[in-house]
LOTORLO-789204 format. One record per residue (C-alpha): x negated, y negated, z negated; residue in one letter; residue number from 1. Coordinates in steps of 0.2 Angstrom, whole numbers, plus 5000, padded with zeros to 4 digits. Layout:
# LOTORLO-789204
X; Y; Z; A; NUM
...
***
This chain:
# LOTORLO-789204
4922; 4727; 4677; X; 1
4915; 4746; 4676; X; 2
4924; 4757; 4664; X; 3
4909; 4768; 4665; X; 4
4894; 4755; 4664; X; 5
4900; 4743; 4651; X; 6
4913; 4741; 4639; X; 7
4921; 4726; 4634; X; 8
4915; 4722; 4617; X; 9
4931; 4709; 4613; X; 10
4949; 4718; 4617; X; 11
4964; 4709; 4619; X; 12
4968; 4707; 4601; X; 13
4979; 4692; 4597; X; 14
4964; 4684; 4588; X; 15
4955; 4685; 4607; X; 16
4970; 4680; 4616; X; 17
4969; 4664; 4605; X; 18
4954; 4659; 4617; X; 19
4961; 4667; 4631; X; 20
4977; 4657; 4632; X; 21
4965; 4640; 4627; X; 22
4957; 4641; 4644; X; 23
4960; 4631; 4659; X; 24
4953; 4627; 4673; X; 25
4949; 4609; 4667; X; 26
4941; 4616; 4653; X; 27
4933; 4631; 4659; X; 28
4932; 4628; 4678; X; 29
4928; 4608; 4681; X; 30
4910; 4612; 4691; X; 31
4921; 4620; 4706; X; 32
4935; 4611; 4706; X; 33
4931; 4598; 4717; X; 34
4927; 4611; 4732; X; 35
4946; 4616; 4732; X; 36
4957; 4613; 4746; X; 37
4977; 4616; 4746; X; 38
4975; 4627; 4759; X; 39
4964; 4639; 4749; X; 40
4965; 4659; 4747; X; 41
4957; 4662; 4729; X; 42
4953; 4680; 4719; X; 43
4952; 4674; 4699; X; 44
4942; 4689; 4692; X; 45
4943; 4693; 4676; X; 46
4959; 4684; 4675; X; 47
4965; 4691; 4657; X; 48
4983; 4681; 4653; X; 49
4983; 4669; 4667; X; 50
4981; 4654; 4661; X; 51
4967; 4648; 4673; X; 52
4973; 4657; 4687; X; 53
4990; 4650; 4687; X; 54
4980; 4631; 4684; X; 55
4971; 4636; 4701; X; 56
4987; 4642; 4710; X; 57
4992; 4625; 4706; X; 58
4979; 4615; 4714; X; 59
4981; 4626; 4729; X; 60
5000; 4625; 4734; X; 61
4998; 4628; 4752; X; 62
4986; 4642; 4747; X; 63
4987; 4659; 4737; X; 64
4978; 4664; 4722; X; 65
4975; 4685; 4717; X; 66
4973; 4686; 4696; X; 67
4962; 4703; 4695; X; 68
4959; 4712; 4676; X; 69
4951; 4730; 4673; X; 70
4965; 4731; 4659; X; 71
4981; 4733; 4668; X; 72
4993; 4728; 4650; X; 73
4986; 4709; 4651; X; 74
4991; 4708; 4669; X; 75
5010; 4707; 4660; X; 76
5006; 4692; 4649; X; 77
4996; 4684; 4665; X; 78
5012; 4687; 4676; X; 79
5023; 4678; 4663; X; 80
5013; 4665; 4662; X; 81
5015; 4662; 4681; X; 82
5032; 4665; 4681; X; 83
5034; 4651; 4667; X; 84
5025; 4641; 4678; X; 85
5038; 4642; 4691; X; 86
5021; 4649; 4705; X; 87
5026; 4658; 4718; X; 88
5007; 4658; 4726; X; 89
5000; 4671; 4714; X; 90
4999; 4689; 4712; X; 91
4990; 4699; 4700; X; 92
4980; 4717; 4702; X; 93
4970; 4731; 4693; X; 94
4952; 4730; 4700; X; 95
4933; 4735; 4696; X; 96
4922; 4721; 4700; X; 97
4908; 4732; 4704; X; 98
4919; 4738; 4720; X; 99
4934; 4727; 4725; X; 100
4947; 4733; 4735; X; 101
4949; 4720; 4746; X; 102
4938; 4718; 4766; X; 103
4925; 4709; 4767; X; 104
4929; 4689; 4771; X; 105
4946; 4689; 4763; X; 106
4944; 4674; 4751; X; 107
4940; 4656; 4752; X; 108
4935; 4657; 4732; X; 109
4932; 4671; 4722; X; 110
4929; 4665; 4702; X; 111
4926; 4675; 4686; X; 112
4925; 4666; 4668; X; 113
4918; 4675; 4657; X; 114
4914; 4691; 4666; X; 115
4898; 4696; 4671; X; 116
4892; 4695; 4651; X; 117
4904; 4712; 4653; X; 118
4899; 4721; 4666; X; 119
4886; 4736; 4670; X; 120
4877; 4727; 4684; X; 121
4880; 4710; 4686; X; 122
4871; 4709; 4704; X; 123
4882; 4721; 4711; X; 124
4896; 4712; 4705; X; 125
4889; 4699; 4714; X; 126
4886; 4706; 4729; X; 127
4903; 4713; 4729; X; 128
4913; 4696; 4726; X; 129
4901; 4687; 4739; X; 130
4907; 4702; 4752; X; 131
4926; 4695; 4749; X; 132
4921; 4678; 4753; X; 133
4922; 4669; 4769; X; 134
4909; 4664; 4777; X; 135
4908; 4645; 4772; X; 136
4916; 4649; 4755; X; 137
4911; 4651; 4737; X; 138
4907; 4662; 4722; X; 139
4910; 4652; 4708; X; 140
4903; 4660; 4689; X; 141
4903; 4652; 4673; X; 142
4897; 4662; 4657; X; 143
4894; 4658; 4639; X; 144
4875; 4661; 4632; X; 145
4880; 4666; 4615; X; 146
4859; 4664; 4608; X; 147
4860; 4645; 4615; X; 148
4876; 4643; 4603; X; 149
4872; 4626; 4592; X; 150
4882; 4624; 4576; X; 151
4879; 4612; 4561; X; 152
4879; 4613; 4545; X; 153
4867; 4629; 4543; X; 154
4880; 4639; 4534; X; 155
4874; 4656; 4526; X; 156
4881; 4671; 4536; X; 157
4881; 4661; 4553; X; 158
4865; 4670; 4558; X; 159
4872; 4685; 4553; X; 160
4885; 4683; 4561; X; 161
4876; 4679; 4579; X; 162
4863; 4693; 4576; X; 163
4879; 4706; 4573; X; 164
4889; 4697; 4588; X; 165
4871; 4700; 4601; X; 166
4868; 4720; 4593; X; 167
4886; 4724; 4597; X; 168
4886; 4718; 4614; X; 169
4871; 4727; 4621; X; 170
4876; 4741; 4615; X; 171
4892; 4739; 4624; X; 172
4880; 4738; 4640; X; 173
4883; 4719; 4642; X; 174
4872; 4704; 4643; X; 175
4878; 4690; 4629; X; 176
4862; 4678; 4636; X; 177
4870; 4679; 4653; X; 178
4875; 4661; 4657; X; 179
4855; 4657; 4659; X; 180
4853; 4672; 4668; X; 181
4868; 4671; 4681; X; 182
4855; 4660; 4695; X; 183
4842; 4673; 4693; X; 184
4857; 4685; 4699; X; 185
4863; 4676; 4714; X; 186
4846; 4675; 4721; X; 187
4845; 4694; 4717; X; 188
4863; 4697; 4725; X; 189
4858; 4687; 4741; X; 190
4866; 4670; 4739; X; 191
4855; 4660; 4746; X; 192
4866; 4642; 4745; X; 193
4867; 4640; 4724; X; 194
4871; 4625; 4714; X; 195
4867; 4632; 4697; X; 196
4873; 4618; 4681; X; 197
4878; 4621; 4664; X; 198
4892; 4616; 4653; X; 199
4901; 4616; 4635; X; 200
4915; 4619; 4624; X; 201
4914; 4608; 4609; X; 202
4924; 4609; 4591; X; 203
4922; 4597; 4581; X; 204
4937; 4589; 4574; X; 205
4947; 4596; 4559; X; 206
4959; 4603; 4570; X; 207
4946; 4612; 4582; X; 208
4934; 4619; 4569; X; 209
4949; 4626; 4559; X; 210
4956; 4636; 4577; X; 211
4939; 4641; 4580; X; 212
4932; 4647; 4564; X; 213
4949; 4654; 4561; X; 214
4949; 4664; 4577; X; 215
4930; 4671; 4576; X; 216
4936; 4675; 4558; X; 217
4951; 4683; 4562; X; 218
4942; 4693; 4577; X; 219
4927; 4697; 4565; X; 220
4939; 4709; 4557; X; 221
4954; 4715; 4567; X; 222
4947; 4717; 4585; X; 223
4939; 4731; 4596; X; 224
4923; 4719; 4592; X; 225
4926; 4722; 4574; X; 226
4930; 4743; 4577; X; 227
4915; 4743; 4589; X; 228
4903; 4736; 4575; X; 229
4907; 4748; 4563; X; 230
4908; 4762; 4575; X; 231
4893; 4758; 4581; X; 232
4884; 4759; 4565; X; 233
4880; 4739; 4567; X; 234
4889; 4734; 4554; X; 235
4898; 4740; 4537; X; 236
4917; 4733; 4533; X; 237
4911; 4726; 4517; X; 238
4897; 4715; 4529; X; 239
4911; 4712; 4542; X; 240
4920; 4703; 4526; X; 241
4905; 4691; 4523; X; 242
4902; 4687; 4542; X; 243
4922; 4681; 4541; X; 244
4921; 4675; 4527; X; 245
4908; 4663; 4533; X; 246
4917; 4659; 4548; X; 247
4932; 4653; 4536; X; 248
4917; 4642; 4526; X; 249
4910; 4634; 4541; X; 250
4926; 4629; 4547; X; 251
4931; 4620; 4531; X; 252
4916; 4610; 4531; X; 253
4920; 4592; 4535; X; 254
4902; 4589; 4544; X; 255
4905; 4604; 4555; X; 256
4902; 4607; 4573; X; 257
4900; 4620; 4587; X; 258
4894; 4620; 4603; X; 259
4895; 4633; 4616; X; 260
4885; 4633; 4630; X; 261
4888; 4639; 4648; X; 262
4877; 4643; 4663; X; 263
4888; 4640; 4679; X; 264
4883; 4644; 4698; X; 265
4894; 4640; 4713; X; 266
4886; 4648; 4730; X; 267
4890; 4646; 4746; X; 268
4891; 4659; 4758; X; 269
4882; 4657; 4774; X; 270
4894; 4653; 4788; X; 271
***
């Protein structure tokens, strides 16, 4: 993503890394797995620590996968994580989605979870990761729609918190409602071959709600998201401790639930 045009409203504190480290490509990629070959070349944008790059290196052994971050510290965690792995078809790089350094037709894939929410122009990015693709490959985008988020009971201080969440990310230049947007800009990029689908994460369990809640409340309070709000003058500390605070409260609740929702678009690239 641009360092210029957007900022990237989460950081890598541990409390977002908790997440990051969750995601795998069965969890985060399913609607694009099934157009995977072994032989596949693959650029993972966005890849953060690895975890779903190094699942997709995986189900392309006769292939090579390229991790790609704007942040160049996460790229060590993500190479650990490979090398636990024991891959030796991966690699990982410094890059700008808005102008990859890479020729045009290099990849089979090019993915990004989680991405263009960030970014300053999401159709360029677009344009720029169908430009990498092979003719006859795909552009595979998933990304959360944070005002589509579902949670029950109606605990005080949820709203807050998703009103707080949406202010601080525009202002950071990003687009938290992109998941419903993320067809509108593939036809705007060019692609003109799109399967466009949705999908969830789910918490519902004792042992889910507790990670999740814990996490959001942990982030709510010790990330860049949490210095951003203040800085930004969307929030005080004193309201940042009732927004966690009612994280902690939703997750103790027995009859709790939370749904997030993803818009996800696989486009094929005109042969």
């Amino acid at each position: 993503m641009s360092k210029e045009t957007a900022v990237y409203t989460h950081g890598h504190h541990e409390s977002v890394l908790r997440s990051h480290t969750w995601r795998t490509a069965a969890n985060s990629a399913a609607y694009l797995l099934d157009s995977l070959k072994p032989h596949m070349k693959i650029l993972d944008i966005g890849c953060g620590p690895g975890t779903i790059t190094a699942d997709l290196a995986a189900l392309v052994p006769d292939g090579h996968v390229t991790g790609v971050d704007h942040a160049p510290d996460i790229l060590v965690q993500a190479r650990a994580t490979a090398a636990e792995r024991g891959l030796d078809n991966v690699e990982f790089a410094v890059a700008d989605v808005h102008a990859l350094d890479y020729p045009d037709d290099t990849f089979c894939v090019v993915h990004a979870h989680q991405v263009l929410q960030h970014v300053g122009d999401p159709v360029r990015a677009l344009r720029e990761m169908l430009r990498v693709t092979k003719p006859g490959g795909f552009v595979a985008v998933r990304d959360a729609d944070y005002p589509a988020m579902a949670w029950y009971p109606p605990t005080p201080g949820m709203d807050e918190w998703l009103d707080l969440y949406l202010r601080v990310a525009r202002a950071n230049g990003g687009a938290p409602d992109a998941g419903r947007r993320l067809k509108s800009w593939a036809r705007q990029a060019g692609c003109t071959d799109t399967t466009a689908s949705s999908g969830t994460w789910c918490f519902a369990t004792a042992e889910e709600r507790a990670w999740w809640s814990g996490l959001w409340a942990d982030r709510t309070l010790a990330s860049a998201y949490a210095d951003r709000a203040v800085e930004g003058g969307h929030a005080t500390t004193e309201q940042l401790h009732a927004v966690s605070a009612a994280w902690r409260e939703f997750g103790q609740h027995e009859d709790a639930w939370f749904s997030v929702l993803h818009g996800e678009i696989l486009c094929r690239k005109a042969a």
